[in-house]
C-alpha positions in Angstrom: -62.8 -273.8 3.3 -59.8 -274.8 5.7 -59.8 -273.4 8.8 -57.0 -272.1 10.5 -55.9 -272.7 14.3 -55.2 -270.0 16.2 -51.3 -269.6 17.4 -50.9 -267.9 21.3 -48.5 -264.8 21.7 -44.8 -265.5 21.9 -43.3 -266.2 25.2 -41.7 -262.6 26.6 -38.3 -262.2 26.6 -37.0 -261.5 30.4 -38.6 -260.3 33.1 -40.7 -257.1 33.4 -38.6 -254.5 35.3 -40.4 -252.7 38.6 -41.3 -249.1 37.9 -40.4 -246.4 40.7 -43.0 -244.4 42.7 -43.4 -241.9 39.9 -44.4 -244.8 37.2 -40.9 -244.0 35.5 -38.5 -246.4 35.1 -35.2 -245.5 37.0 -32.5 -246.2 34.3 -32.1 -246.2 30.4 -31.4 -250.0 30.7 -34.4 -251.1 32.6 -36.5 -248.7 30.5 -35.1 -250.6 27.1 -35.8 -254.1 29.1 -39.9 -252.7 29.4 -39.4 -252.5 25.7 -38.0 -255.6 24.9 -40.5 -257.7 27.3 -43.4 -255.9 25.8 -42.3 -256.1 22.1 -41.0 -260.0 22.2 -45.1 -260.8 24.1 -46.8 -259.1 21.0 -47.8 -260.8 17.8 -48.5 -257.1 16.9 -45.3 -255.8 18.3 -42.9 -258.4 18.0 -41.3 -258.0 14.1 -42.5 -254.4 14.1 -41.1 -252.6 17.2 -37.7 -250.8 17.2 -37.6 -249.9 20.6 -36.4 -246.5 22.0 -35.8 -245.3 25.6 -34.7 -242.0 26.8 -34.8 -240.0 30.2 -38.2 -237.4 29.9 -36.8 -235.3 33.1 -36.4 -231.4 31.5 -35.1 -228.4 34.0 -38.1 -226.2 34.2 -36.7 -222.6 35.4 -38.0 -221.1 37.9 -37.6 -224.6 40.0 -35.3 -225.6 42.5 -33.0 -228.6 41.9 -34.9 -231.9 41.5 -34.1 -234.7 44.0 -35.1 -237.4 41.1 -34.1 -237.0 37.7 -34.4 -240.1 36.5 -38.0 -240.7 34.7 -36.8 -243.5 31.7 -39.9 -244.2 29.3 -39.9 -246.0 26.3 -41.5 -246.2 22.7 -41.7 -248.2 19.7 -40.4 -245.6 17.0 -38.6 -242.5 17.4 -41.3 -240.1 16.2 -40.7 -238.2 19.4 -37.7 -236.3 17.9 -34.4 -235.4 20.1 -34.8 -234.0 23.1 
């Protein structure tokens, strides 16, 4: 029986980008950089994630004008659909 060593997780790739106050990311780019620091730390993650970003802020009527419409979250698949 051989016994095999096991290997750490892969070095992340960049830095983690801050989150705003509402535990959004602020921009599309920062939201895809989440992605890609998560995914490239990840045995799991790292040949298996495509990732996707997109902005989750929808006009609700009814509502007056948001101040902040920027709420950026990302995924590993596009399952969600279009928005």
């Amino acid at each position: 029986r051989s016994s095999v060593a096991q290997q750490p997780p892969p070095e992340p790739v960049g830095a983690e980008p801050p989150k705003d106050k509402d535990g959004a990311y602020g921009s599309q780019g920062d939201a895809c950089s989440a992605c890609k620091f998560a995914a490239t730390a990840s045995c799991a993650m790292y040949k298996t994630c495509l990732c996707y970003a997109t902005n989750t802020h929808f006009e609700v009527g009814g509502i007056p004008n948001a101040k902040d419409t920027q709420h950026y979250r990302w995924a590993c698949g596009d399952e969600g659909g279009s928005k």
